[in-house]
C-alpha positions as CSV (number, residue, x, y, z in Angstrom):
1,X,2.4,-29.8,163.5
2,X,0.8,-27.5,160.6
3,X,-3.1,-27.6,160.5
4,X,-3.5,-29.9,157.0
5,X,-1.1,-32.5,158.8
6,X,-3.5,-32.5,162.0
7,X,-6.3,-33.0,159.8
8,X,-4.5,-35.9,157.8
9,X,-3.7,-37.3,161.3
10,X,-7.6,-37.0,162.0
11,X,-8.5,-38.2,158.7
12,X,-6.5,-41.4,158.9
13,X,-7.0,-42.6,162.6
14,X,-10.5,-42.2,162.1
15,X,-12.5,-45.1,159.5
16,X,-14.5,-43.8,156.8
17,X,-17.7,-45.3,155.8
18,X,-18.8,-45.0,152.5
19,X,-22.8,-43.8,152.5
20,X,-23.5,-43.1,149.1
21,X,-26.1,-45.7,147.5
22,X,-24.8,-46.3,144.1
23,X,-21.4,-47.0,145.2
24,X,-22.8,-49.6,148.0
25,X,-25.0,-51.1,144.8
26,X,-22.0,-50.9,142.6
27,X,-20.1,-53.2,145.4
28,X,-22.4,-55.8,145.7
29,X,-22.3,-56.2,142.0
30,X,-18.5,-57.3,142.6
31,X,-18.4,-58.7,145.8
32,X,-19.8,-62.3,146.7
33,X,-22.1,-63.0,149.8
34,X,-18.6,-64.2,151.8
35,X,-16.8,-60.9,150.8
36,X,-19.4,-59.0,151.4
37,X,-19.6,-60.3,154.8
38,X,-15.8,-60.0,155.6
39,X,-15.9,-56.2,154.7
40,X,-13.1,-54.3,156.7
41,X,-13.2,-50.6,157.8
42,X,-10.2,-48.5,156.1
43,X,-8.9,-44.9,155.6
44,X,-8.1,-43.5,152.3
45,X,-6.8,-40.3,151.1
46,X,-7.7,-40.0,147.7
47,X,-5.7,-37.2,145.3
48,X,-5.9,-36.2,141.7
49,X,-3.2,-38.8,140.6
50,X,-2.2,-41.1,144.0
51,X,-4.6,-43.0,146.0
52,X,-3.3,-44.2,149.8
53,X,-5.6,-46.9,151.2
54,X,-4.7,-47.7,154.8
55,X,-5.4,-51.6,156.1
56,X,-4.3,-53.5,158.7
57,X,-3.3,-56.4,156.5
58,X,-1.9,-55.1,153.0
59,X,-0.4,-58.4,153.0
60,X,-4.3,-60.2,152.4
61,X,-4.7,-57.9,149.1
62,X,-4.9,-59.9,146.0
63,X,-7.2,-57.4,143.8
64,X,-8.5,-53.7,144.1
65,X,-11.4,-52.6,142.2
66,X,-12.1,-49.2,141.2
67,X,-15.7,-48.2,141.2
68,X,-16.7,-44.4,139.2
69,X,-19.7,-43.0,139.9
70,X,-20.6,-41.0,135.9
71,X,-23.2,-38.3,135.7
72,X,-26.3,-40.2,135.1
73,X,-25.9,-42.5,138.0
74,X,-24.4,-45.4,135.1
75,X,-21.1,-46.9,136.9
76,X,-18.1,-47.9,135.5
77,X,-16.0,-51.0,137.3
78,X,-11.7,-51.0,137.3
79,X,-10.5,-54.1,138.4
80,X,-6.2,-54.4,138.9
81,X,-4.9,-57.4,140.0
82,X,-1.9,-57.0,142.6
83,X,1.5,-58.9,142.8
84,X,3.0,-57.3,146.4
85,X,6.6,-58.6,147.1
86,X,7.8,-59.2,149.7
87,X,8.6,-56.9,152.9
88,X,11.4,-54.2,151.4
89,X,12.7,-52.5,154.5
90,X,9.6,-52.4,156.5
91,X,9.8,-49.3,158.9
92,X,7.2,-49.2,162.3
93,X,4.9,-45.7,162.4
């Protein structure tokens, strides 16, 4: 296994907390009290054009919200709605 796939491996078996205060502000702009509450630990690789989030239940998704962080601290909020079908030729890791 090649060192940036060990890393990966790492990356993604291990959960990432996000610690930066504006971004923990920004989410409890959007959240309710009950979501806030349910909040799951995830892993996410995020690239210049692809974003992998991985959950144990893509399945509960209904909504993902994008949250940018500008230069003066101002935030900006994405929301995208998601329609998942159905299993297509699920495949175990």
């Amino acid at each position: 296994m090649k060192l940036h796939e060990q890393i990966l491996e790492s990356y993604l078996r291990n959960a990432c907390r996000v610690k930066d205060p504006k971004i923990l502000n920004a989410v409890r702009q959007v959240l309710s009290a009950q979501e806030q509450g349910s909040i799951e630990p995830h892993a996410s690789v995020v690239t210049q054009k692809k974003l992998v989030v991985v959950v144990k239940h893509p399945e509960r998704l209904k909504e993902i919200i994008f949250i940018r962080t500008g230069e003066r601290g101002s935030g900006k909020i994405y929301r995208c709605r998601l329609a998942l079908k159905g299993k297509q030729n699920p495949g175990k890791i």
